[in-house]
C-alpha positions in Angstrom: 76.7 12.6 -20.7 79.2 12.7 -23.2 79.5 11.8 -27.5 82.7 10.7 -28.7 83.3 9.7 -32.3 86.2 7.7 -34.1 86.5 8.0 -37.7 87.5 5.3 -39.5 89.7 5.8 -42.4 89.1 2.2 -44.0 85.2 2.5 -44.2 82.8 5.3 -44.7 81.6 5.4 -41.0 81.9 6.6 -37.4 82.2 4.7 -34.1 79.8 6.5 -31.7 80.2 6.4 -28.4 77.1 7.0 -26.5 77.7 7.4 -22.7 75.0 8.3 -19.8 75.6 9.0 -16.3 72.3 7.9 -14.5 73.1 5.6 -11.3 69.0 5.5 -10.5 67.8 4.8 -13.8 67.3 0.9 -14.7 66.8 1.5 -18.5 69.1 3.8 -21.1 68.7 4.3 -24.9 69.9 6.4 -27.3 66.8 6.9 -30.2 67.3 9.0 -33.6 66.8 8.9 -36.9 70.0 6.6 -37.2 67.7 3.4 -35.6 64.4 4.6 -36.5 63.8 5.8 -32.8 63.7 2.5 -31.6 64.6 1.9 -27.9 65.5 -1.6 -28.6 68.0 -1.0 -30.9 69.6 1.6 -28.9 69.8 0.1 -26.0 72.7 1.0 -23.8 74.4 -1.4 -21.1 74.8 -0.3 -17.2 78.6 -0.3 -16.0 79.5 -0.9 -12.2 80.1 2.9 -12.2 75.8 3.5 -12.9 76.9 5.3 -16.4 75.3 3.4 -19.7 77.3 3.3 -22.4 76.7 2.1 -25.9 78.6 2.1 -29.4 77.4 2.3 -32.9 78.5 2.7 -36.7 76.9 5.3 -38.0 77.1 6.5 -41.8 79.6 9.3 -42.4 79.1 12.6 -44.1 75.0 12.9 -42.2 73.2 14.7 -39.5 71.0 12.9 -37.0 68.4 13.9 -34.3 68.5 12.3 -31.5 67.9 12.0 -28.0 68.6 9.5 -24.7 65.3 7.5 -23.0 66.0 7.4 -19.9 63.3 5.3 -17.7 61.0 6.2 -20.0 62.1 9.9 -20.3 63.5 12.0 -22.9 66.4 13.5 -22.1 68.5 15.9 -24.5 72.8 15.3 -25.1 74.3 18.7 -23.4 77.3 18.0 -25.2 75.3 17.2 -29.0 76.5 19.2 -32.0 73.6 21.5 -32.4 69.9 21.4 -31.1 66.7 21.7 -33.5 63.4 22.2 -33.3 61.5 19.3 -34.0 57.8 20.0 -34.9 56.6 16.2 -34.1 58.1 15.9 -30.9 57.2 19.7 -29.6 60.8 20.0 -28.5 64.1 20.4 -29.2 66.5 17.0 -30.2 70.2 16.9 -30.3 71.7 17.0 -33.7 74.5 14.5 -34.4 77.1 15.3 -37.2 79.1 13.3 -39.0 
């Protein structure tokens, strides 16, 4: 799992790069409060190598939670910013900054 983000000077956002290794998994999303923690509008496309991947604009200059569903699972970002508490969930999301 991996984040990468690319600033762009010209416009007050970030490309997000969202990647996922899960080779057995049919479905991958990233969900946060950037898309309303909608799995459909985070959905992330299967390469060859069974890693999903996935690239957003995001606002600059915020912090999101967030976290992948995998298959139906929730699965926190090892590599995220930061981890809260969330007390809707009952578990900790990663934290995105920006």
């Amino acid at each position: 799992m991996s984040i990468k983000k690319q600033f762009i000077k010209t416009k007050p956002v970030c490309k997000v790069t969202f990647s996922v290794e899960a080779k057995e998994a049919t479905t991958a999303s990233v969900v946060g409060d950037f898309n309303n923690w909608n799995s459909a509008e985070g959905e992330l496309s299967k390469l060859k190598n069974g890693t999903f991947k996935g690239v957003f604009e995001l606002p600059k200059d915020t912090t999101y939670e967030f976290k992948y569903l995998i298959d139906g699972v929730y699965v926190n970002e090892p590599e995220a910013d930061y981890f809260i508490w969330n007390e809707f969930a009952g578990a900790e999301n990663s934290v995105l900054e920006i």
